[in-house]
ZAMARGU-4260 file (C-alpha; in steps of 0.2 Angstrom, whole numbers, plus 5000, padded with zeros to 4 digits):
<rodrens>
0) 5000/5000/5000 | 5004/5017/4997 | 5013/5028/5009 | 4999/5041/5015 | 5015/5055/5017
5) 5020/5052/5000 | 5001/5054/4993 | 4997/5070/5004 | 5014/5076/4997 | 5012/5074/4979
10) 4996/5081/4982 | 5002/5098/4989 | 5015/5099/4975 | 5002/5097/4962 | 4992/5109/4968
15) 5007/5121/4969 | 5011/5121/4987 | 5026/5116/4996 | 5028/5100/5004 | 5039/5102/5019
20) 5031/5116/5030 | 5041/5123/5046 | 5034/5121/5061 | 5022/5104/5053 | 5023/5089/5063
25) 5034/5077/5052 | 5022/5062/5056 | 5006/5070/5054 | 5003/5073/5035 | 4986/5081/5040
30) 4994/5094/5050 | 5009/5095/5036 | 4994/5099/5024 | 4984/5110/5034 | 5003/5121/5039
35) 5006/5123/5020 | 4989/5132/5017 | 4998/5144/5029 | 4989/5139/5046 | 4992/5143/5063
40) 4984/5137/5079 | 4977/5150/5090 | 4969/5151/5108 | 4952/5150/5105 | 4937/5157/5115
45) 4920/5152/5111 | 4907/5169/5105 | 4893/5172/5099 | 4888/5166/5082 | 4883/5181/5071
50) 4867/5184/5066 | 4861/5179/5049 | 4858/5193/5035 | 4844/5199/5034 | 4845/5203/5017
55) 4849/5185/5012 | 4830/5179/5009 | 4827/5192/4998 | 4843/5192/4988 | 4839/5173/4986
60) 4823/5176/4977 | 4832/5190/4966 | 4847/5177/4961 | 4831/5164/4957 | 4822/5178/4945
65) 4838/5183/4936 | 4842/5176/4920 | 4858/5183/4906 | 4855/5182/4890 | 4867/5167/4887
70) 4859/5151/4891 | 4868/5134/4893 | 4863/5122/4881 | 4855/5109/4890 | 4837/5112/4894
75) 4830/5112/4913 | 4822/5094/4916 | 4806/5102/4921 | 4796/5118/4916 | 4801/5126/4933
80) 4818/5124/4934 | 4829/5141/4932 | 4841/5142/4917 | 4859/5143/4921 | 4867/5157/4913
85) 4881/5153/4901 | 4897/5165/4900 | 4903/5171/4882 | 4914/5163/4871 | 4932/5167/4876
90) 4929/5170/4892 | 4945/5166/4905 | 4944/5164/4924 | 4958/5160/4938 | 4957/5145/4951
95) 4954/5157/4966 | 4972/5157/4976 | 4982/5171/4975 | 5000/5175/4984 | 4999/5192/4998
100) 4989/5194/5011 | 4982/5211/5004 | 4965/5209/4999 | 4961/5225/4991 | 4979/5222/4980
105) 4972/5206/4975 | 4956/5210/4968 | 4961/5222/4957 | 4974/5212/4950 | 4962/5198/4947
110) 4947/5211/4942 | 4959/5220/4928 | 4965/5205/4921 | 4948/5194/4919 | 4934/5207/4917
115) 4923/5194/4910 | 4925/5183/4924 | 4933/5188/4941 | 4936/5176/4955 | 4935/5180/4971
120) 4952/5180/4978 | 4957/5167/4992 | 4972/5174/5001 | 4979/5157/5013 | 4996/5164/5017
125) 4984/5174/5029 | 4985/5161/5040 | 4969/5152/5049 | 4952/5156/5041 | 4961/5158/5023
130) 4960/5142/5018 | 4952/5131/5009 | 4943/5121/5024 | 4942/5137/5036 | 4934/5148/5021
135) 4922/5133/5018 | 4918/5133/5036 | 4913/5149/5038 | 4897/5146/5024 | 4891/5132/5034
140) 4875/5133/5043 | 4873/5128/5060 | 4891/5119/5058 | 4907/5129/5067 | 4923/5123/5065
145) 4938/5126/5076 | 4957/5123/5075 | 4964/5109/5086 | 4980/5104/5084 | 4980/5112/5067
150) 4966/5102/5063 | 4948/5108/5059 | 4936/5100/5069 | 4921/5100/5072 | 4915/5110/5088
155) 4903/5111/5099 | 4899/5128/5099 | 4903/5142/5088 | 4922/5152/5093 | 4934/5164/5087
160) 4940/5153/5072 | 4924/5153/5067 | 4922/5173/5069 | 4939/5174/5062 | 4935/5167/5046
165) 4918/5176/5043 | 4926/5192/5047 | 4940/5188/5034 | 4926/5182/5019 | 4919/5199/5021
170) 4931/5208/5022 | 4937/5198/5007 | 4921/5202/4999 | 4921/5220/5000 | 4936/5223/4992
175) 4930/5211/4978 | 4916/5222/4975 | 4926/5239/4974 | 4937/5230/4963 | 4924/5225/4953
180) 4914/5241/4952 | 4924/5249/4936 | 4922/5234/4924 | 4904/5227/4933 | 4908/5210/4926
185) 4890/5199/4921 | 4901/5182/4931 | 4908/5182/4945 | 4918/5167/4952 | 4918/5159/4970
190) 4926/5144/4975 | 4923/5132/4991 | 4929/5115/4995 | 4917/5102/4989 | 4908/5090/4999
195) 4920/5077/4998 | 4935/5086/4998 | 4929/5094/5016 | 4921/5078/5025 | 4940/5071/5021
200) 4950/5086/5029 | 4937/5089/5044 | 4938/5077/5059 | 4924/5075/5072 | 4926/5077/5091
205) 4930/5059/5091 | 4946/5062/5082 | 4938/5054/5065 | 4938/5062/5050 | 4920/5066/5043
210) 4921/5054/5029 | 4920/5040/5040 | 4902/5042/5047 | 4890/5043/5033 | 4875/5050/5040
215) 4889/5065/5046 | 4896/5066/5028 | 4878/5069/5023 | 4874/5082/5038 | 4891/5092/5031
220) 4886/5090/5016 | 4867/5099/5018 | 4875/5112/5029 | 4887/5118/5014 | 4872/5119/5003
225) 4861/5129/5012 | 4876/5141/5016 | 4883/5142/4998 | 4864/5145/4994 | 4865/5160/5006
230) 4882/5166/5001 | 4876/5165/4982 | 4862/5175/4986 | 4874/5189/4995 | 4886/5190/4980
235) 4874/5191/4969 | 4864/5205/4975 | 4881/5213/4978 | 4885/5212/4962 | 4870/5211/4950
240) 4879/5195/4943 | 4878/5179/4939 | 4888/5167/4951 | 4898/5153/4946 | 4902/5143/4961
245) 4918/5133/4959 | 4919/5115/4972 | 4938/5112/4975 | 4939/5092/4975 | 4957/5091/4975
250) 4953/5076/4989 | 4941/5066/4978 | 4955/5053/4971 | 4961/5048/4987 | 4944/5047/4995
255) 4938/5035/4978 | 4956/5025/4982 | 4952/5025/4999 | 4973/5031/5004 | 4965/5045/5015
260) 4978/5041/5030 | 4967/5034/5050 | 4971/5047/5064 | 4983/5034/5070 | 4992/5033/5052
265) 4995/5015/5055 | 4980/5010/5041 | 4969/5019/5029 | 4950/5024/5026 | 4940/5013/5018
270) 4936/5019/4999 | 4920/5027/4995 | 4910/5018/4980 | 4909/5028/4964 | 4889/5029/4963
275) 4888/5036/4984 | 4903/5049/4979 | 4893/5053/4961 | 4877/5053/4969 | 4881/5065/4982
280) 4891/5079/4972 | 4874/5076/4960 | 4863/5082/4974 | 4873/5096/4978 | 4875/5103/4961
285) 4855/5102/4959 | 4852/5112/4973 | 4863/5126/4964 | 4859/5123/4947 | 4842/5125/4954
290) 4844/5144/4958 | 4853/5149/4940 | 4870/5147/4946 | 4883/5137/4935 | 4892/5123/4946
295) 4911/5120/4939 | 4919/5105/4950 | 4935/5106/4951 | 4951/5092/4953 | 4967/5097/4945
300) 4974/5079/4953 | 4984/5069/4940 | 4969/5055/4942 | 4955/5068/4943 | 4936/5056/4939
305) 4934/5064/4924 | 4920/5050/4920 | 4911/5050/4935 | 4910/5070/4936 | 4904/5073/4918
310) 4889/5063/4925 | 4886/5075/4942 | 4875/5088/4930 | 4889/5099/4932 | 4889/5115/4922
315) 4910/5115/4918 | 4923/5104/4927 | 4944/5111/4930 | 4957/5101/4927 | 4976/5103/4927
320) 4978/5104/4909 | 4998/5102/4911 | 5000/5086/4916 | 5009/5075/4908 | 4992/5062/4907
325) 4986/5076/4895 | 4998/5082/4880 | 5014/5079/4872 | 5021/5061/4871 | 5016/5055/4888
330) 4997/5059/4885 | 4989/5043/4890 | 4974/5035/4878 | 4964/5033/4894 | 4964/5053/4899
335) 4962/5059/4884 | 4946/5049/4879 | 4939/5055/4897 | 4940/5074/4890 | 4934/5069/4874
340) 4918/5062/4882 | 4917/5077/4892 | 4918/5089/4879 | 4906/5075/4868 | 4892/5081/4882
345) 4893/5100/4877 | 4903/5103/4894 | 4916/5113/4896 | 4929/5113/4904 | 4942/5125/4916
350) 4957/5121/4906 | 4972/5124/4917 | 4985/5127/4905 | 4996/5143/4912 | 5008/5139/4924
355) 5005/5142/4942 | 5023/5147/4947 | 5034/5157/4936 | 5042/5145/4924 | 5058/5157/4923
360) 5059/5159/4905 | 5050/5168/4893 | 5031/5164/4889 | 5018/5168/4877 | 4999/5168/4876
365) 5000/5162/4858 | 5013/5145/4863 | 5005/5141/4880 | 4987/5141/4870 | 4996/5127/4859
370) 4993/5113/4872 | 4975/5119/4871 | 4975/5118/4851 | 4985/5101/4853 | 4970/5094/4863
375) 4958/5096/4851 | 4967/5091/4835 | 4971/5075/4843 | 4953/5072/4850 | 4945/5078/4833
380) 4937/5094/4839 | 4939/5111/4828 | 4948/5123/4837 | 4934/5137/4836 | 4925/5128/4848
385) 4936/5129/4862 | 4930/5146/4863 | 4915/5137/4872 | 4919/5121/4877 | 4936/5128/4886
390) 4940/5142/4900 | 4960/5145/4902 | 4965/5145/4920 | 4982/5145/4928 | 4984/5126/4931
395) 4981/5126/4947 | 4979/5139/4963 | 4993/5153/4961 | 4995/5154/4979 | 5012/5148/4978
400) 5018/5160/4964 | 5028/5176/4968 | 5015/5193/4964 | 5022/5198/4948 | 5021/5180/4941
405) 5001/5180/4946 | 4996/5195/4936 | 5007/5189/4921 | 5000/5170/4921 | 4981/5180/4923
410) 4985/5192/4909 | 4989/5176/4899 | 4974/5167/4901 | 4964/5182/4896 | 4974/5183/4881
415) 4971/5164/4878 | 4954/5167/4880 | 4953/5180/4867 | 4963/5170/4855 | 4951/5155/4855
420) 4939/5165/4848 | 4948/5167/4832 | 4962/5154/4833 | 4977/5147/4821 | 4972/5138/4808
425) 4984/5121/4804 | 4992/5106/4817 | 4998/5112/4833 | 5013/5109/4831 | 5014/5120/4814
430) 5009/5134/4826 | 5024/5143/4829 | 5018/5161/4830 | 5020/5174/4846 | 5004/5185/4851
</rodrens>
C-alpha cells in the first residue's frame, strides 16, 4: 500500500504548494497539509455566532428571478427549473488562490486581468480562516469549526475561528466588490471546498475524519448547501451577477482509492463507492443549478474522475491541463478519451493550461494556448470551439507564485481566451507564432 505522506505530498506539490512546511509535525501529514495552506493554531474562546443577513431571503429570490442572456445548452428537466446562465465565448477565469495577504491588492489584479469573469480571491498565506477548509467553514450553517491541533474540527459551539474566518470572507468580499465596480463584470467566480474534499479534511470530536460516518458526511454535506445558497444570494445581489460557484475536489482521488491516512496513520480509510461519491456531488449541484447558478467542479489531481464527474449535472469541470496524462508524448489514451467524452456532452471545461509558478523563462499567450489547440486536433474537435467548450486558467491555485508571476500568468489566460475566439488555423505543432 501506498505511503499516505508520500500521497498527501504529491498532492500539495500538484496543487502548487510546498511539501515540507516549518513548524508541521513530520508524522502528521494532515497537520503538514493543513501548515502549508499557511495555518496557525490560535487560543480559542468560544462567542457568539453572528446573526444571519437579513438581506439574504430576499437576495435569494432576486438570484432565482435573474436570468443573462446566454443560456447553457441543456434544457432544465422540468418547466420550473431556472436556466443557468452561460458565459461568452472566450471568456478566461483564475482558480481562486492568490499569493499576499492584501485583499484589496488582489482583487484588482484579478478584476483588471479577467473582466469577463473575476474570481473571488482566496488569500491562505493569511493564516487560519484563509483556507480552503476554514473559508468553507465559515458558509456552513449551523456547523462551526475550530482549530485543534492544526486540525479543523468540528466544535461544539461556535468560537473565534469561526468569527475569524467570517470576518475575513467579508472583508474579502468588499474589496472584491470595489474592485469589481469599474468593469461590473456579468460572472463572478467563488470557489469552496466540495463535499468530499471537506468531509476528508474535517475530523469529528472523536478524532475521526468526517468521511467515515456517513450520516455526518451527509449532515456536512446539507449544511454547505444551504450556506453556499445563502452566500450566492449575497454575492449576487452585491454584484448584480451571475455566480459561478467553483467546488475544489482536489481530495476526491484519494477518497475514491480509499489512501486518506486513519488518525493513528497505521492504516487507511476505507474507499467510498463511485455511485455514493457521484450521487452525492449530484445532489449538491441540483440544489445550485436550481437557483441559475453554473456549478464547475473542480480536481486538478493527476487522476482527477473525469468520467464520474461529467455525469454530476455539472455546468463545467477544472482540470490541470499540464500534466503529463494530457499532452505531448506522455498523454495517456485513457485521459484523453475522458476529456473527449466530456467535451462530447457539450461541457466545458476549466482548462488549466498557464503555469501556476513562474516558469523562469519567457512565455507567450499564443505558445501556451498550443497545448489547448493540441487537445483538440488529437481528440477531433475544431479549434473554434474551444472558445465554448474551454476556459483558460492558471493550472492550478497561484497561491504559491511570487505577485508579479500572478498578474502575468492572469494576463495570459485572458489573452488565451481572446485567441480561442479566432484561433490558428493548421496542426499544433505547425503553430509557431507569438501573440
Amino acid at each position: 500500500m501506498p505511503d499516505p505522506d508520500d500521497l498527501i505530498a504529491k498532492a500539495l506539490a500538484e496543487a502548487g504548494l510546498p511539501t515540507e512546511v516549518p513548524g508541521a509535525e513530520e508524522d502528521d501529514p494532515l497537520a503538514r497539509a493543513f501548515a502549508a495552506a499557511g495555518l496557525k493554531l490560535p487560543d480559542t474562546e468560544p462567542e457568539p455566532e453572528p446573526d444571519p443577513d437579513e438581506e439574504v431571503e430576499k437576495a435569494l429570490a432576486d438570484v432565482q428571478k435573474r436570468g443573462p442572456a446566454v443560456v447553457a445548452e441543456r434544457a432544465p428537466e422540468d418547466d420550473g427549473a431556472v436556466e443557468v446562465p452561460r458565459w461568452p465565448a472566450g471568456t478566461a477565469t483564475a482558480v481562486g488562490s492568490m499569493p499576499g495577504t492584501d485583499p484589496r491588492e488582489a482583487a484588482a489584479i484579478v478584476a483588471g486581468e479577467l473582466p469577463g469573469m473575476p474570481a473571488l480571491p482566496e488569500l491562505p498565506a493569511r493564516g487560519a480562516g484563509s483556507d480552503m477548509i476554514g473559508r468553507t467553514g465559515a458558509l456552513l450553517v449551523d456547523l462551526p469549526l475550530e482549530l485543534k491541533a492544526g486540525r479543523w474540527t468540528v466544535a461544539s459551539r461556535p468560537g473565534k475561528d469561526r468569527r475569524r474566518a467570517i470576518d475575513v470572507l467579508r472583508g474579502d468580499m468588499d474589496a472584491f466588490d470595489e474592485a469589481c465596480d469599474p468593469v461590473r463584470p456579468e460572472f463572478v467566480k467563488i470557489a469552496v471546498a466540495g463535499p468530499w474534499t471537506l468531509a476528508a479534511a474535517v475530523e469529528l470530536r472523536t478524532g475521526h475524519r468526517v468521511i467515515t460516518d456517513r450520516g455526518a458526511v451527509r449532515e456536512f454535506a446539507q449544511s454547505l448547501t444551504e450556506g453556499l445558497r445563502q452566500h450566492v444570494a449575497e454575492v449576487a445581489a452585491r454584484r448584480e451577477a451571475a455566480v459561478v460557484v467553483q467546488l475544489d475536489e482536489p481530495a476526491l482521488p484519494a477518497v475514491l482509492a480509499g489512501t486518506l491516512p486513519t488518525p493513528s496513520k497505521l492504516g487507511t480509510v476505507d474507499a467510498v463507492p463511485e455511485p455514493e461519491v457521484a450521487d452525492l456531488l449530484r445532489e449538491v449541484v441540483g440544489v445550485l443549478t436550481g437557483i441559475g447558478s453554473p456549478v464547475v467542479v473542480h480536481c486538478c489531481a493527476e487522476d482527477a474522475p473525469l468520467t464520474l464527474l461529467r455525469d454530476t449535472g455539472a455546468t463545467a469541470l477544472g482540470i490541470d491541463a499540464t500534466l503529463p496524462s494530457l499532452s505531448g508524448p506522455t498523454a495517456t489514451v485513457a485521459a484523453l478519451d475522458a476529456v473527449g467524452e466530456v467535451w462530447d456532452a457539450g461541457v466545458p471545461l476549466l482548462l488549466g493550461i498557464v503555469p501556476n509558478v513562474d516558469p523562469r523563462k519567457p512565455v507567450t499567450s499564443r505558445k501556451l494556448a498550443e497545448r489547448a489547440f493540441e487537445l483538440a486536433d488529437r481528440l477531433g474537435f475544431a479549434r473554434e470551439r474551444l472558445a465554448e467548450l474551454a476556459v483558460p486558467t492558471p493550472s492550478c491555485g497561484l497561491a504559491g507564485a511570487d505577485p508579479a508571476w500572478a498578474k502575468q500568468a492572469l494576463q495570459l489566460c485572458r489573452e488565451i481566451g481572446e485567441g480561442f475566439v479566432d484561433p490558428p488555423e493548421g496542426d499544433a505543432d505547425e503553430v509557431d507564432g507569438e501573440k
